[in-house]
C-alpha positions in Angstrom: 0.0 0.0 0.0 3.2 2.3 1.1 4.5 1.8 -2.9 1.1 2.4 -4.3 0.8 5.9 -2.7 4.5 7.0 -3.1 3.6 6.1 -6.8 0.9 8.2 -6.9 3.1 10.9 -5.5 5.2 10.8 -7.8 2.6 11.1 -10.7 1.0 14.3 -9.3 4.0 16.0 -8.8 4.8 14.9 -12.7 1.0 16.2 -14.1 1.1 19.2 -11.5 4.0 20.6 -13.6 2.8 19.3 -16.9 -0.5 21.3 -16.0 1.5 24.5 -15.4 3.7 24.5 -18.6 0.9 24.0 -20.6 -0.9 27.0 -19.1 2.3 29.6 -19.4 2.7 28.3 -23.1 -1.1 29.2 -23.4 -1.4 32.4 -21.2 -0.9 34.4 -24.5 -2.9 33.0 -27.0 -6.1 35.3 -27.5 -9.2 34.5 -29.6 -10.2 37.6 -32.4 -13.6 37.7 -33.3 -14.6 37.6 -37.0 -14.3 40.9 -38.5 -15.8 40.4 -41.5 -18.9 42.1 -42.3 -21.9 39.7 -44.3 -23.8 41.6 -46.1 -27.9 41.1 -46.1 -29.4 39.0 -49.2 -29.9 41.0 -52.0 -33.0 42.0 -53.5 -31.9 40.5 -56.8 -32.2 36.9 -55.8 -35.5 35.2 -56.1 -37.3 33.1 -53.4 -37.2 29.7 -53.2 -41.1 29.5 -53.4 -42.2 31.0 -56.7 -45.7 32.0 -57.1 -46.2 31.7 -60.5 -49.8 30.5 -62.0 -47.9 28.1 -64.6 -45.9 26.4 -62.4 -47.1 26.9 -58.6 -44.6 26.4 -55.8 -43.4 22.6 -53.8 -41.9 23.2 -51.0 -40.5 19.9 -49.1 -39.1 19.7 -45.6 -35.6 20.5 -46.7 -36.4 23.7 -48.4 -39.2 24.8 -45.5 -36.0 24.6 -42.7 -33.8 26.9 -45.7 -36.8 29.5 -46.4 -35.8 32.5 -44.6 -37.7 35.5 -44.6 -35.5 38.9 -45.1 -37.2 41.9 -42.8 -36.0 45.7 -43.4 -35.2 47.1 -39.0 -37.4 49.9 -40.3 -40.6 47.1 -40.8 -40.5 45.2 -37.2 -39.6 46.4 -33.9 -38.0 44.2 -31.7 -39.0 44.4 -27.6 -37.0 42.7 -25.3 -38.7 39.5 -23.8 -39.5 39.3 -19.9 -36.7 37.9 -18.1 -36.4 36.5 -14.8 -33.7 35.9 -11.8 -32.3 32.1 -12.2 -32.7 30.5 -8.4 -30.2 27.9 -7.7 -30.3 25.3 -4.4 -26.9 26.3 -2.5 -26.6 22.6 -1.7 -26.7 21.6 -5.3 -23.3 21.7 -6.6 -21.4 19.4 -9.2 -18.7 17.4 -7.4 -16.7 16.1 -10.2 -16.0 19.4 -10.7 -13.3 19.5 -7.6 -11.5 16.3 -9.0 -8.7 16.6 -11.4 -8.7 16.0 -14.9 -5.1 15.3 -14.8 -4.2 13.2 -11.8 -5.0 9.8 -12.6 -4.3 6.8 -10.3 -5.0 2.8 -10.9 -7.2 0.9 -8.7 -7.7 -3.2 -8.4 -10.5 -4.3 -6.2 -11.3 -8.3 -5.8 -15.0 -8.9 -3.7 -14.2 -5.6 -1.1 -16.6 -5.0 1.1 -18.5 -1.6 0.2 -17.0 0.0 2.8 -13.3 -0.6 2.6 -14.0 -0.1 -0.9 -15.2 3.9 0.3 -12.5 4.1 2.7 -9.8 3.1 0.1 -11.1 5.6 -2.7 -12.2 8.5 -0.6 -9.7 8.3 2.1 -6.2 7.3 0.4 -6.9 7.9 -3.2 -8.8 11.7 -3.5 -8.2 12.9 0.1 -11.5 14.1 0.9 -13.5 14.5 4.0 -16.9 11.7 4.2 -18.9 10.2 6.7 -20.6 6.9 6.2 -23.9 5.9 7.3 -24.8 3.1 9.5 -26.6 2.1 6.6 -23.2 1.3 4.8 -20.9 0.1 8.1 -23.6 -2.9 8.1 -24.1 -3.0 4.4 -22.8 -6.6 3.5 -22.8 -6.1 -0.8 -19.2 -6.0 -2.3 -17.2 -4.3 -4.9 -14.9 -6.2 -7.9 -13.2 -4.0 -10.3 -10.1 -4.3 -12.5 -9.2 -1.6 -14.6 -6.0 -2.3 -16.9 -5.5 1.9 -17.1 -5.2 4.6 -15.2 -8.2 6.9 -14.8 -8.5 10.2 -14.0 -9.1 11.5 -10.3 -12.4 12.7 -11.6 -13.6 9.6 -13.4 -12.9 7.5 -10.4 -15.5 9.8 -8.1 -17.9 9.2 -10.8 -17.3 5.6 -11.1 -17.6 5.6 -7.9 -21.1 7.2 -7.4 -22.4 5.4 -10.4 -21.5 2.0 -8.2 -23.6 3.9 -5.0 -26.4 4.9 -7.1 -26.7 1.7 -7.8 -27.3 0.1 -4.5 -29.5 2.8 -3.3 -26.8 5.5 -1.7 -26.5 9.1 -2.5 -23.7 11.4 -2.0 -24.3 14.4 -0.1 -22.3 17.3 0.1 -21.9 20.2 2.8 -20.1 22.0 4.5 -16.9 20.8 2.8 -17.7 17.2 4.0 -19.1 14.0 1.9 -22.0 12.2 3.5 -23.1 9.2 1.7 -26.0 7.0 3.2 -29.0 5.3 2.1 -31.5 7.7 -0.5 -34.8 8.2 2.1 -37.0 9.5 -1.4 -39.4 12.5 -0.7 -37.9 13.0 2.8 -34.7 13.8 1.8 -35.2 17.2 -0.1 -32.1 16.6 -1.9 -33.3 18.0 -5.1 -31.1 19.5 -8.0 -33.1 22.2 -10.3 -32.9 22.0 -14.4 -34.4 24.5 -17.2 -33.9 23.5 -20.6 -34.5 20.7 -23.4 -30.6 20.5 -24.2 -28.9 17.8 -22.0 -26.4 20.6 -21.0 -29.2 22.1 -19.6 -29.7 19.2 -17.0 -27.8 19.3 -13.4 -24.2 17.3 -12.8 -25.3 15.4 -9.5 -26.5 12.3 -8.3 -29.0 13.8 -6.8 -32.7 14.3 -7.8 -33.3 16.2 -10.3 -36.4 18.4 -11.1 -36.5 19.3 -14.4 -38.7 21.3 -16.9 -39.2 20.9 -19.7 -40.2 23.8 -22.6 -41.4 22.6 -25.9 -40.4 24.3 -29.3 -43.5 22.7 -31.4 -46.7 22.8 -29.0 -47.5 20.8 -25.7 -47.8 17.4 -26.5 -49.7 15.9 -22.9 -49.5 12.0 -24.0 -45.6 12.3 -23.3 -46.1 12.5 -19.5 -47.5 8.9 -19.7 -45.2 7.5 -21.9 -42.3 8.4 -20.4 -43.7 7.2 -17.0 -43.9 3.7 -18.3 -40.6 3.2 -20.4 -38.7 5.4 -18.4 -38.2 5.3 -14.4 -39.2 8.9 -13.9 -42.4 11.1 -12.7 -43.8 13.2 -15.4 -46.0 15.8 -15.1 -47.9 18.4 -17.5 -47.5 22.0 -17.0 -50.3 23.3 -19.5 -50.1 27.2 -18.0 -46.2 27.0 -19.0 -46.8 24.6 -21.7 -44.1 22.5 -20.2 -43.2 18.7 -18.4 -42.2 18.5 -15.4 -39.5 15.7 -14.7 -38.5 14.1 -12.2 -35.6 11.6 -11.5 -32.1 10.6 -11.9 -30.0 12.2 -14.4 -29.6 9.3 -16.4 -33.0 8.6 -16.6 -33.9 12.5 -17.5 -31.3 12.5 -20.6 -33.0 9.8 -22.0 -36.2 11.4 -21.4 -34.9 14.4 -23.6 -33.6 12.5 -26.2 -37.1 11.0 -26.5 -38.5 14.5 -25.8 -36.7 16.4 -28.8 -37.6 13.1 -30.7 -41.4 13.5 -30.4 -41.1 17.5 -30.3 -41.3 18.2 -33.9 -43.8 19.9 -36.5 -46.9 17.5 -36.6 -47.0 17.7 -40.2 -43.4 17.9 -40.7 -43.3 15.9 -44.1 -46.2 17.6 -45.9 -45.9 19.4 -48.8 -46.7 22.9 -49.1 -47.0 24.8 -52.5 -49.1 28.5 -53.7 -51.1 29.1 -56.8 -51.4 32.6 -57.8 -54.9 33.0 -59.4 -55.1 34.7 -62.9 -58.7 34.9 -64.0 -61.1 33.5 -60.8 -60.8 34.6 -57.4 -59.5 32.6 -55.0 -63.2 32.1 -53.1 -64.1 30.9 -56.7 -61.3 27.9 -56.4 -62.1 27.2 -52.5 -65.1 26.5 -53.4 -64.8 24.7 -56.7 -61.8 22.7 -55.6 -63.0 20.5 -53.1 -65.8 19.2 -54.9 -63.9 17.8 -57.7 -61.4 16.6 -55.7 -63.6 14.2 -53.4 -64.8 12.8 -56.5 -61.0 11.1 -56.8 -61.3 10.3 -53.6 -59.0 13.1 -52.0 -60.3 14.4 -48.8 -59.6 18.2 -48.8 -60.4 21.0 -46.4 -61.5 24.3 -46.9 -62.0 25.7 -43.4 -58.6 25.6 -41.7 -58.9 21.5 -40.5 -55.8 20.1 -41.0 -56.7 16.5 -40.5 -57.2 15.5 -44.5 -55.1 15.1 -47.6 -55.4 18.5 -48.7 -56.1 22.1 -46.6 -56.2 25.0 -48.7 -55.6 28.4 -47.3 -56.5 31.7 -49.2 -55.1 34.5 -49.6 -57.0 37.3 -51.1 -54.7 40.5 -51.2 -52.2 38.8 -53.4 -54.6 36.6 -55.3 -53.0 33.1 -54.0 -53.5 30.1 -52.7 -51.6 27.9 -50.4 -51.9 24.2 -50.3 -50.9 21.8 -47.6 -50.7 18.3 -48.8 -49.4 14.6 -47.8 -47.3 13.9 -51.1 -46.2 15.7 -54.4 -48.8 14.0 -56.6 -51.6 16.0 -54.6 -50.2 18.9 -55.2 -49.7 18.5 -58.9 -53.0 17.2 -58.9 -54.5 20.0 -57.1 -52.9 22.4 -59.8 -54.0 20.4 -62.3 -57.4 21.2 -61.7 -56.7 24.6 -60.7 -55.3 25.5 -63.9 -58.5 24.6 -65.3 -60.8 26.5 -63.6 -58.6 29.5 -63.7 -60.1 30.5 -67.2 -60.6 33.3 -68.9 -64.8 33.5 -69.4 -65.6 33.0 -73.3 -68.6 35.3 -74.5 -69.2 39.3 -74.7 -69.7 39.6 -71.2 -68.1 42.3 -69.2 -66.0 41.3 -66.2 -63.2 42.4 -63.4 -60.0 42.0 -63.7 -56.8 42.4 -61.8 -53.6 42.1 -62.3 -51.0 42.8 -59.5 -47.3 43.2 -61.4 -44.4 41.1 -59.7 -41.5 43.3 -60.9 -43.0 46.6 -62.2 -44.8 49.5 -61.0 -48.0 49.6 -62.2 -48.0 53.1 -63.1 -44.8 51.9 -65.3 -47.2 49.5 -67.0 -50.4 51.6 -67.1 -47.6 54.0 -69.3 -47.2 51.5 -71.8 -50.8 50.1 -71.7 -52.2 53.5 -72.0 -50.9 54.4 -75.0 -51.8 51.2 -76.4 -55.8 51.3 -75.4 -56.0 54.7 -76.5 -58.5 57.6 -75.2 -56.7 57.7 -71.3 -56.1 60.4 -69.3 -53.0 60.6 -66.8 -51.4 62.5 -63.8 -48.2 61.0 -64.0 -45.5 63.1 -65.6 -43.6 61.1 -68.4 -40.2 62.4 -67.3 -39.0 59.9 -65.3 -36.1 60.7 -62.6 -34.9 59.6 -58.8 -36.1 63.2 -58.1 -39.1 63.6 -59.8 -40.1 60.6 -58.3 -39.6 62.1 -54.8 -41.5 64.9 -55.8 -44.2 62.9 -57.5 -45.0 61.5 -53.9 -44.7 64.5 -52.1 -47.4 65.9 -54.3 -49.5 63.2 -54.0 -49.7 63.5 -50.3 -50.8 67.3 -50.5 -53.3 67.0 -53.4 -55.3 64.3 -54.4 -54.6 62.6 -57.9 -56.8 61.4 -60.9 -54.4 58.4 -60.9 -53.8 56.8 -64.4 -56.9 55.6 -66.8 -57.6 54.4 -70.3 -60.5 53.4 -72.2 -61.8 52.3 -75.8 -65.0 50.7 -76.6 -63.9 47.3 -75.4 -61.9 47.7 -72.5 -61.2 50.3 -69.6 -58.5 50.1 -68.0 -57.7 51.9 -64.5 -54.2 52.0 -62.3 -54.4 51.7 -58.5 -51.5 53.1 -57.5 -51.9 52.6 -53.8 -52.2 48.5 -54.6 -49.7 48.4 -57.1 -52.2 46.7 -59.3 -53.8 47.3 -63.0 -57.8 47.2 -63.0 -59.3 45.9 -66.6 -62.9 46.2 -67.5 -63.4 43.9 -70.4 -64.3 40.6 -71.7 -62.5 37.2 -70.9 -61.2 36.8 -74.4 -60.1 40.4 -74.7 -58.0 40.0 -71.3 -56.5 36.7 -72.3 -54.9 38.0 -75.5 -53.4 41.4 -73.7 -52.4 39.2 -70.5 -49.1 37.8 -72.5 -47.9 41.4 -73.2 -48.3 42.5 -69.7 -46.3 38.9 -68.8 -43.5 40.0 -70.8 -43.6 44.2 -69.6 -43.5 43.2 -66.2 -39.3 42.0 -65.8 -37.0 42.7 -63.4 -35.5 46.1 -64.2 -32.3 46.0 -65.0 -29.8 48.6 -63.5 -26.3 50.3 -64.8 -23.0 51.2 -62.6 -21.8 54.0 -63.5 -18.3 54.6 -62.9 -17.5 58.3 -63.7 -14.3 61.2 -63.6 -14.7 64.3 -63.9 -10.9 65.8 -64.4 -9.4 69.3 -65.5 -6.4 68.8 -67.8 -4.1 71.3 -67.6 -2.8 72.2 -71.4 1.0 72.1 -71.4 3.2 69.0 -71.4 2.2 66.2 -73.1 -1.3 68.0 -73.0 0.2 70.9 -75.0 -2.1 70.1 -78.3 -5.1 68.7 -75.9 -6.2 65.8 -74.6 -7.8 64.5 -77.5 -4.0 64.6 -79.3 -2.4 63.1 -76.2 -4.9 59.8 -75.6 -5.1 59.7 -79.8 -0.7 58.8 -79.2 -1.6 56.5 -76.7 -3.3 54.0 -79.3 -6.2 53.9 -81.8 -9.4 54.8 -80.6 -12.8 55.3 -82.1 -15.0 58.7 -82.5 -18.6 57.5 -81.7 -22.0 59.5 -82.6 -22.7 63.1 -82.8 -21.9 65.7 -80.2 -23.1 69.3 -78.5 -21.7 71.9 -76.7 -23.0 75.2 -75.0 -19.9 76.9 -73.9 -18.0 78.2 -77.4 -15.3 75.6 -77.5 -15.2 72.5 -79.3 -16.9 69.6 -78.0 -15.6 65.7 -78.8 -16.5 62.3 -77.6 -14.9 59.0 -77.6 -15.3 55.7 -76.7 -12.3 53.4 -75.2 -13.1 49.6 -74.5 -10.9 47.0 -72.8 -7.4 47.8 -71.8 -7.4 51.6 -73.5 -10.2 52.2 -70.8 -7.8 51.4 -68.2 -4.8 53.1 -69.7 -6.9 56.4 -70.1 -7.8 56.1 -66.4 -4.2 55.4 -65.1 -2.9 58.7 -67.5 -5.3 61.2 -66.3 -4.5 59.7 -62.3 -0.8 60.0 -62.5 0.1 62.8 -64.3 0.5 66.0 -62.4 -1.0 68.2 -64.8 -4.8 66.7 -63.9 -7.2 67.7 -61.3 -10.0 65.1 -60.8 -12.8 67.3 -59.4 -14.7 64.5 -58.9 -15.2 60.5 -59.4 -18.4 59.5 -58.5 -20.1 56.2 -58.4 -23.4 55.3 -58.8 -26.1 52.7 -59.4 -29.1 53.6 -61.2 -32.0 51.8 -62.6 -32.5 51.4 -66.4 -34.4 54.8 -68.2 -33.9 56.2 -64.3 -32.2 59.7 -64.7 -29.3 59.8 -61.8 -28.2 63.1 -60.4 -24.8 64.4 -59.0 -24.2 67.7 -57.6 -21.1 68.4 -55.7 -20.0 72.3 -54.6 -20.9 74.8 -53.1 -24.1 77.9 -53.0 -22.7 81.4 -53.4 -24.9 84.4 -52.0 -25.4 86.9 -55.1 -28.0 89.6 -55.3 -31.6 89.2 -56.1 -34.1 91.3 -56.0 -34.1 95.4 -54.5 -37.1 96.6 -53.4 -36.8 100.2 -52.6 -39.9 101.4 -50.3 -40.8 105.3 -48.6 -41.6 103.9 -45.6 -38.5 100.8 -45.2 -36.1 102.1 -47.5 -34.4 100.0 -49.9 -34.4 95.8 -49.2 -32.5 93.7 -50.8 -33.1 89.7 -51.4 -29.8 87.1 -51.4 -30.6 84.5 -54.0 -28.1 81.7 -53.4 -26.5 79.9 -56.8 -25.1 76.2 -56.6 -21.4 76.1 -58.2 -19.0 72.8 -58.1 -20.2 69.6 -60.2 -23.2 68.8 -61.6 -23.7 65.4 -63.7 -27.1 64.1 -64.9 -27.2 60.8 -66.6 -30.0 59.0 -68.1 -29.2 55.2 -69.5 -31.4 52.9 -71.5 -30.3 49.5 -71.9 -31.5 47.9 -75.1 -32.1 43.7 -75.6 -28.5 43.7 -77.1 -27.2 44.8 -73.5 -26.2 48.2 -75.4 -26.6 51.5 -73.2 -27.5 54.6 -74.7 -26.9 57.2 -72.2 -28.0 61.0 -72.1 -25.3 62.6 -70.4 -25.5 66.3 -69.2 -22.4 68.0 -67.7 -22.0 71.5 -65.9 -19.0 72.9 -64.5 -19.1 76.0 -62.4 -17.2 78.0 -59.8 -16.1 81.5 -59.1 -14.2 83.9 -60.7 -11.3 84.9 -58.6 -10.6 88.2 -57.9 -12.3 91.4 -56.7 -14.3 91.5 -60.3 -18.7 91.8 -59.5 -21.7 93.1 -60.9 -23.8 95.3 -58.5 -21.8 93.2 -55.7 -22.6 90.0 -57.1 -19.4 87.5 -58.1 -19.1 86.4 -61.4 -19.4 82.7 -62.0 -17.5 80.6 -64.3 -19.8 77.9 -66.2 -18.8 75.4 -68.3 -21.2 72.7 -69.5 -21.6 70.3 -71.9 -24.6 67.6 -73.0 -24.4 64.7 -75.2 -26.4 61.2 -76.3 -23.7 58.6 -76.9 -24.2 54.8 -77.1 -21.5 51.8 -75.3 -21.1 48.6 -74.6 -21.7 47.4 -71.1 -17.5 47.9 -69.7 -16.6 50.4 -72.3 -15.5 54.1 -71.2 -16.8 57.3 -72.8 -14.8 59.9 -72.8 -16.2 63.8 -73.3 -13.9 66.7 -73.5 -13.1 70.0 -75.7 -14.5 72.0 -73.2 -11.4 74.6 -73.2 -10.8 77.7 -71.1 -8.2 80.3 -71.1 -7.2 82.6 -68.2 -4.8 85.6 -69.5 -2.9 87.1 -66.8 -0.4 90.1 -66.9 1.9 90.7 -64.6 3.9 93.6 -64.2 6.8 94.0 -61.8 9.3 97.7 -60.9 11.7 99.4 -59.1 10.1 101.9 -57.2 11.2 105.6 -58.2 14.4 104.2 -60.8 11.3 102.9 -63.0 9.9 106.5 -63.7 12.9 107.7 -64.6 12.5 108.5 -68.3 14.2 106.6 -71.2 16.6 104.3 -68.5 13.2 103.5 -66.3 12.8 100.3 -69.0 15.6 99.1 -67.4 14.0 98.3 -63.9 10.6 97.3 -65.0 9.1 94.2 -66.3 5.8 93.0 -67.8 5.1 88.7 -67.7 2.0 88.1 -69.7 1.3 84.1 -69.2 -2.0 82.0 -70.6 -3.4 79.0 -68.7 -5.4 76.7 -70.7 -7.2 74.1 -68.9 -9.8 71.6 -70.7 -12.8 69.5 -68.7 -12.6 65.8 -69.1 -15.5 63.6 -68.4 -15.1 60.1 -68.3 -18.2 57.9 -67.9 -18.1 53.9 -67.4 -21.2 52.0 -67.8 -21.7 48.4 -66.3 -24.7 46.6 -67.2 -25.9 44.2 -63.7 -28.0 41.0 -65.0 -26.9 38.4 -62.3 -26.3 38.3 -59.1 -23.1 37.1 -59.7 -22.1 40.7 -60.8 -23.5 42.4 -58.4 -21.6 40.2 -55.8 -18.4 41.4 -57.7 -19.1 44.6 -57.9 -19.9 44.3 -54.2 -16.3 42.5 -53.5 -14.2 45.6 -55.5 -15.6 47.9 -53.5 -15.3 46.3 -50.3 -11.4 45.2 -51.1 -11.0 49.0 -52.0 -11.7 50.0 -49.3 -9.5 47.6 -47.2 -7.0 49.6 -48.9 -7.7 52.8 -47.6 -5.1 54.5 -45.2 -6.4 57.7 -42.7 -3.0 59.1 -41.4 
């Protein structure tokens, strides 16, 4: 026994040190959180359920647990749920928890008694404080056990209890001494507290435990019984809390929650779900009409929320569809099949309802197109379409009310609801069915155009000296596109530069020293959307002077925006080919004492175009040329006047500074969300880059 414990010695002293290297080679290691930023789905990817009338919508149990619903923080508040103090039993405590991990020892035991068996574990091998019952001095059960490894300090407590637990003991902890004796059931009061459905969540003791239990999917009252039968546990329903109360051994408990988290699932998990979006009939029409077709095959179907049959329908009348719950994927097709043909248009001359809610579009977009195309409508909505106007558009609506958007011919009236997003017709069946393709087809995702712009002043002199037109023609062909305007006197020019010439240009108006870039701008705008950019400044300059008897003279300040201004208008055609209207103003203030009637005297510089490019391909608009003439004239005070020699100390510099506005415009078609992930990654690696000192 002597060699046994000087052995054991010997092996703590060994993992005591082990235990501290590993914690100084540790103490600096530090755990970063993830810095990366994920940005929020974007609006260009479609759901997984589509609610289209040809093809409905399945939706299987994999799909349903992947279906996630994107919410803007603007649309839902979030309040903080009601929390409560956790209470915890002072005498409950884990006590593995003050047994090493690391300190193992080796124990043979041949038919011990029980209680040498306690007194040779608890006394010589841990080192703890116990006190036996008289239930255990008299107890005459014995222990065998042969392990061929060592174990860990902590293992052996637990093997230990486990062998206790067995034969009707408990372990009992206070006061910094172990009490084991015989386990006296209600009268003891030795109960440990649990909260939770994870086994985590259930107490480390050999006590009883007293759990409860919340369920995720609805209270589910037959579980009490059943686990009081296979299991060797109380169970109890808590219908207030919607929870089970257990109550037993924590063996016994974790096998009630695996069992629990078995059962505790969707009741109609593995039923089908799919949505039909009515085009001709209402969706009362197709609860009604459904049903009774169907229980002619034989398919039970409900109408009126039971979810007991085959098939349970569910409308939905403010977006025209209809959900269906089903037991397999034939129903559903089957259930669309007969949809399909009682969504019909009407045959006859009789006049009828319709309407049509667009997916993509606006309506008033549509009712545009339509209107023109039914003839005799009246509108309210401007034709000139911009992110401004726009703004304006609503703010006008809310002080005034609108006419909205109509049309009408001798077969069919046609009305846009602009608060429902949604096109009213007033015709026959047949006439709807043959326009309801063209709508189909007018009602796309929009597409949208990066636009990557510079706005630079070239400074003429250098390799500039002839122009910028002569210095980027030396730098490799390129091709003059389409016609051009100007509206400040000097020549205006336009090219186009695709590919690597694009890039070149960019890199030789950045680097050389003779450019100012005023401004680079980038934005994304939606296609035959005009985009705005104004970047300066607003000068005071004098309006109005009233001149009154009684007040005098009162003058008004009118203020006057100067810097950059760049409106661009792009249309995208089916070949992918932008045709942009570009419209570029330049201003800023004369410098210098020079006004008019104390007003300063602004610069202006502006220049509009219509040039056509390929999605990638730069534009490039300059010509715009200024000159500033300055005459400088330096002396020698009183030797200058002197007559006929006075030449001699005076000087006259006259210099001219040409400079010439350069805009460069980039246009990037975005079809895929691919590209737009791209476009997303550039921007995000650029600014990685970016150093504040």
């Amino acid at each position: 026994m002597n060699n046994l414990k000087n052995t054991m010695q010997m092996k703590n002293i060994k993992h005591i040190t082990f235990s501290f290297l590993v914690t100084l080679s540790l103490n600096a290691c530090v755990t970063a959180p993830n810095a990366k930023y994920s940005p929020k789905k974007s609006y260009l990817k479609q759901d997984s359920i589509s609610l289209a009338a040809s093809t409905g919508a399945n939706l299987d149990d994999k799909k349903l647990s992947e279906l996630k619903v994107d919410l803007k923080k603007d649309d839902v508040t979030y309040l903080p749920s009601l929390t409560s103090e956790k209470i915890q039993k002072k005498a409950v405590v884990d006590l593995t928890e003050q047994f090493s991990e690391f300190n193992t020892v080796k124990i043979t035991a041949d038919d011990l008694p029980l209680k040498d068996y306690l007194h040779y574990v608890l006394g010589d091998l841990l080192k703890i404080s116990y006190i036996l019952g008289e239930q255990v001095k008299t107890d005459s059960q014995s222990v065998t056990l042969n392990l061929q490894q060592n174990i860990s300090q902590r293992k052996l407590f637990s093997l230990s209890e486990q062998l206790l637990v067995e034969r009707g003991y408990v372990i009992r902890f206070d006061d910094g001494i172990f009490y084991i004796h015989k386990e006296e059931g209600k009268a003891s009061g030795a109960f440990a507290y649990g909260y939770g459905n994870k086994i985590e969540s259930v107490p480390k003791t050999s006590a009883t435990i007293l759990q409860l239990v919340p369920f995720n999917f609805g209270m589910q009252t037959s579980l009490a019984n059943t686990l009081t039968q296979i299991l060797k546990i109380r169970a109890q329903a808590d219908f207030q809390r919607s929870t089970l109360i257990l109550q037993g051994k924590r063996k016994d408990i974790i096998r009630a929650l695996e069992f629990i988290n078995l059962m505790d699932q969707p009741i109609f998990k593995n039923r089908h779900i799919g949505a039909y979006k009515t085009t001709y009939v209402s969706t009362d029409d197709l609860m009604k009409q459904l049903p009774i077709l169907l229980k002619q095959e034989g398919v039970s179907v409900s109408a009126a929320g039971q979810n007991d049959l085959a098939v349970s329908l569910v409308a939905l009348d403010r977006i025209g569809t209809l959900i269906l719950f089903a037991n397999s994927e034939q129903l559903i097709d089957r259930v669309f099949f007969w949809a399909k043909q009682i969504d019909q248009a009407p045959s006859g001359n009789e006049l009828q309802y319709f309407l049509y809610a667009p997916q993509f579009s606006r309506a008033t977009d549509l009712g545009e197109s339509l209107q023109l195309l039914i003839g005799g409508g009246s509108s309210t909505v401007s034709s000139n379409t911009s992110a401004s106007s726009q703004n304006k558009q609503i703010t006008s609506k809310t002080n005034k009310p609108s006419n909205g958007m109509s049309a009408s011919n001798e077969d069919m009236n046609l009305v846009v609801d602009e608060r429902a997003n949604a096109l009213i017709f007033h015709t026959t069946g047949d006439k709807y069915r043959q326009l309801l393709p063209l709508i189909k087809r007018l009602d796309v995702m929009p597409k949208q155009v990066l636009l990557e712009v510079m706005i630079a002043e070239v400074k003429l002199s250098d390799v500039f000296k002839q122009g910028v037109s002569f210095a980027l023609t030396n730098q490799g062909s390129i091709n003059k596109v389409g016609g051009f305007k100007f509206e400040s006197g000097a020549k205006g020019l336009s090219y186009v530069l695709s590919g690597g010439q694009g890039n070149l240009t960019f890199s030789l108006l950045e680097t050389n020293s003779n450019v100012n870039v005023l401004s680079r701008p980038s934005l994304l705008v939606r296609d035959g959307v005009k985009a705005t950019i104004i970047v300066g400044d607003d000068i005071p300059t004098v309006g109005e002077i009233i001149t009154d008897p009684t007040n005098g003279s009162q003058t008004s300040v009118i203020y006057r925006k100067t810097g950059v201004e760049l409106q661009v208008k792009p249309t995208i055609n089916a070949q992918g080919i932008v045709i942009m209207e570009i419209a570029q103003k330049i201003s800023n203030q004369v410098k210098g004492d020079s006004s008019v009637a104390g007003s300063p005297i602004i610069f202006e510089r502006s220049i509009s175009t219509e040039v056509i490019a390929q999605s990638g391909q730069t534009i490039i608009l300059g010509g715009l040329i200024s000159e500033n003439r300055t005459i400088n004239d330096t002396s020698v005070p009183f030797f200058s006047s002197i007559p006929i020699v006075g030449k001699l100390f005076d000087s006259t510099e006259d210099t001219d500074d040409k400079t010439e506005l350069v805009v460069l415009v980039t246009p990037k078609v975005i079809e895929s969300v691919e590209e737009w992930e791209n476009i997303k990654l550039k921007f995000s690696s650029a600014f990685k880059k970016l150093k504040i000192d």
